[in-house]
C-alpha positions in Angstrom: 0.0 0.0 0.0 1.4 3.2 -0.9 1.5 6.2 1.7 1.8 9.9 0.5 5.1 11.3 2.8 5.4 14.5 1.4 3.8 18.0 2.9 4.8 20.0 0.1 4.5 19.8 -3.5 7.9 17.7 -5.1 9.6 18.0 -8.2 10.7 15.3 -9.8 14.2 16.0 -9.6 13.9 16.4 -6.1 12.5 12.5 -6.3 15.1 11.5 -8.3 17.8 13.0 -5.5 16.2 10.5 -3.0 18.3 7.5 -1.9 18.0 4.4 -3.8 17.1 2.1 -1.3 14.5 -0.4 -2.2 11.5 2.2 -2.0 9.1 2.3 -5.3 8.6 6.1 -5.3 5.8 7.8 -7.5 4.7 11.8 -7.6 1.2 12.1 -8.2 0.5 16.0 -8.9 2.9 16.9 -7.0 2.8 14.5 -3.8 5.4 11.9 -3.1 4.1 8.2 -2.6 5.9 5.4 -1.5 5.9 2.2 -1.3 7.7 -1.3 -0.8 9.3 -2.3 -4.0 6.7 -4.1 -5.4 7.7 -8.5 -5.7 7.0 -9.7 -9.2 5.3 -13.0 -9.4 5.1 -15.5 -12.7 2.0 -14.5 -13.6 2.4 -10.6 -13.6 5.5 -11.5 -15.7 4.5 -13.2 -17.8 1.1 -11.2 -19.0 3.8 -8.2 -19.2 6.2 -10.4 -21.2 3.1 -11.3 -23.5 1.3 -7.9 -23.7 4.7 -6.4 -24.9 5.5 -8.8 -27.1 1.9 -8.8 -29.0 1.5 -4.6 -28.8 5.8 -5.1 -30.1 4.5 -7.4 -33.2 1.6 -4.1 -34.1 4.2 -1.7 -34.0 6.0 -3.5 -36.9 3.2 -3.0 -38.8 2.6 0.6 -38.4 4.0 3.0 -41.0 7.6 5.3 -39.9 7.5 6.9 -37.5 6.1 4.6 -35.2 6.9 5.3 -31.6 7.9 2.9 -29.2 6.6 -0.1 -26.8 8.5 0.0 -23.6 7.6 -2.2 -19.9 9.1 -2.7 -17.0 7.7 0.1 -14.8 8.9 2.6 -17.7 9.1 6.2 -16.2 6.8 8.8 -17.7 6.7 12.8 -16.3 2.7 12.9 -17.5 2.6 16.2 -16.0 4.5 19.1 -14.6 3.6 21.9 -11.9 2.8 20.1 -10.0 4.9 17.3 -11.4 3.3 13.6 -11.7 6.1 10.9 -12.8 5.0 7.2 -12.1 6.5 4.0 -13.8 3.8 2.0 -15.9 4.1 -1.8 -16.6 3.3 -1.5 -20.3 2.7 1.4 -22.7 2.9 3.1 -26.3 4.2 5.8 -26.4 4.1 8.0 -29.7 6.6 8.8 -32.1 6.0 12.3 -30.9 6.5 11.8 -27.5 9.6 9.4 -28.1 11.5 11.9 -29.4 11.0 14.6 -26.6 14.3 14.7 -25.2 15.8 11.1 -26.0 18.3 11.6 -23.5 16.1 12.3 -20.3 15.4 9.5 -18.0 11.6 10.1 -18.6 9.6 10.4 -21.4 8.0 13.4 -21.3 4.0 13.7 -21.6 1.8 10.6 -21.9 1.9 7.5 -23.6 -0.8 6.6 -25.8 -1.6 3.1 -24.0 -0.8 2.7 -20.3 -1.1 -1.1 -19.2 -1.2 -1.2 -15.5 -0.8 -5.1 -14.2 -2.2 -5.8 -10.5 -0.2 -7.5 -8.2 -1.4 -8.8 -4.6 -0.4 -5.8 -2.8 -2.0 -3.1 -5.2 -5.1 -1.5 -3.4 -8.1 0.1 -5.4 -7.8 3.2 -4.2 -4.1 3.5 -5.9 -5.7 2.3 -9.0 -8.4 4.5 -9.2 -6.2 7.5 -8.5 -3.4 6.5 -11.3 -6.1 5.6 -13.7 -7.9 9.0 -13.1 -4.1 10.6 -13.4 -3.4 9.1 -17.3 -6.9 10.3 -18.2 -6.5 13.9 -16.9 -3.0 14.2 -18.3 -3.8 12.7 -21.8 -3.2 9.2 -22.0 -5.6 8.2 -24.7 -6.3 4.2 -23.2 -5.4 2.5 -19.8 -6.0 -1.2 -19.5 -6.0 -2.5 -16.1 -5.0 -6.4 -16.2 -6.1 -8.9 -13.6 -3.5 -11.5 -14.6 -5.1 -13.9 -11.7 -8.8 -13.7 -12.9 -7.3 -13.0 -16.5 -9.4 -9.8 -17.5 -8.7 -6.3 -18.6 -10.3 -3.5 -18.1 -10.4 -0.6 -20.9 -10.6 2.9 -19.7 -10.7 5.7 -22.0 -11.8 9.6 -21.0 -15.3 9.7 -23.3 -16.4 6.1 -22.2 -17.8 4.1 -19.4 -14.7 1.4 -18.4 -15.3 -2.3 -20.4 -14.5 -5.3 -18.6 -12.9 -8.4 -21.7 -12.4 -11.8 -20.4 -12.8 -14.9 -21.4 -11.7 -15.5 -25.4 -13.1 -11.8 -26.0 -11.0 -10.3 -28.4 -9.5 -6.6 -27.3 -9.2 -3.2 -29.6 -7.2 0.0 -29.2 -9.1 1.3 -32.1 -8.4 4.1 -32.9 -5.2 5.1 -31.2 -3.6 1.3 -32.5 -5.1 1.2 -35.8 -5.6 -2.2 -36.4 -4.8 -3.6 -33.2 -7.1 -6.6 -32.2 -5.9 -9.6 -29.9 -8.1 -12.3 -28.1 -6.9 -12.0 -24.2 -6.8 -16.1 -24.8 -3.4 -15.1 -26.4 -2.5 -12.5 -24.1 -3.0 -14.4 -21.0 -1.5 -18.0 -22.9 -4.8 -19.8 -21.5 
């Protein structure tokens, strides 16, 4: 569970001066939240291993530029004054927002996709308040991924969330043009 330590609004250079000492450190407009570094398990692994690889396999498809397809708790600034940087498990971001600064450890702005994967310590309330982030700062889709139950859930800012499961097939349409998996493939059920 993460708590919010900070009084004051943070930048996040100030966050990135912090000691690296095991703590899984987010600013969300402006507050600091920590939290125990999150443990991995298979099954988070391998739907991000999966999701990457089938979102990677689109991209090929798409016409230059093309933007990249980046995991691992990636680091995105989606907002500044007050500042919100988070890491997010999967995403797309644009060819646009690639190119911002290629040397920065952030991307700066939004991806187009955030893919958030739940793991047994992640509480609601931090998922509501990072999926109401991507929305407010421009993140065009945010799928929410129950690896354990096998189900994502779309959210996009002019539509009431979807739940897939099952062998439902899954669209980005229209910010992945063309994209369309069954979650039978992304979860290897």
């Amino acid at each position: 569970m993460s708590t919010v330590v900070s009084t004051r609004p943070m930048t996040t250079e100030e966050m990135l001066g912090l000691p690296d000492d095991g703590v899984d450190r987010e600013l969300i407009r402006g507050q600091l939240w920590e939290k125990p570094m999150t443990r991995r398990n298979r099954w988070h692994s391998r739907v991000e291993n999966r999701i990457g690889t089938v979102l990677e396999v689109w991209l090929e498809t798409q016409p230059e530029p093309r933007g990249q397809i980046v995991s691992g708790e990636a680091g995105f600034r989606l907002s500044r004054n007050p500042d919100s940087t988070v890491g997010i498990d999967v995403a797309y971001v644009s060819a646009e927002v690639a190119t911002i600064d290629p040397e920065a450890i952030y991307f700066e702005g939004p991806p187009v996709l955030a893919v958030e994967i739940l793991s047994p310590s992640d509480q609601q309330e931090e998922i509501d308040a990072k999926v109401g982030l991507y929305l407010e700062t421009g993140v065009a889709e945010v799928w929410v991924v129950h690896p354990r139950f096998r189900t994502i859930t779309v959210y996009r800012p002019d539509a009431d969330p979807t739940m897939f499961s099952g062998s439902q097939e899954i669209t980005a349409e229209p910010h992945l043009p063309g994209f369309r998996v069954s979650l039978t493939r992304l979860f290897g059920v």
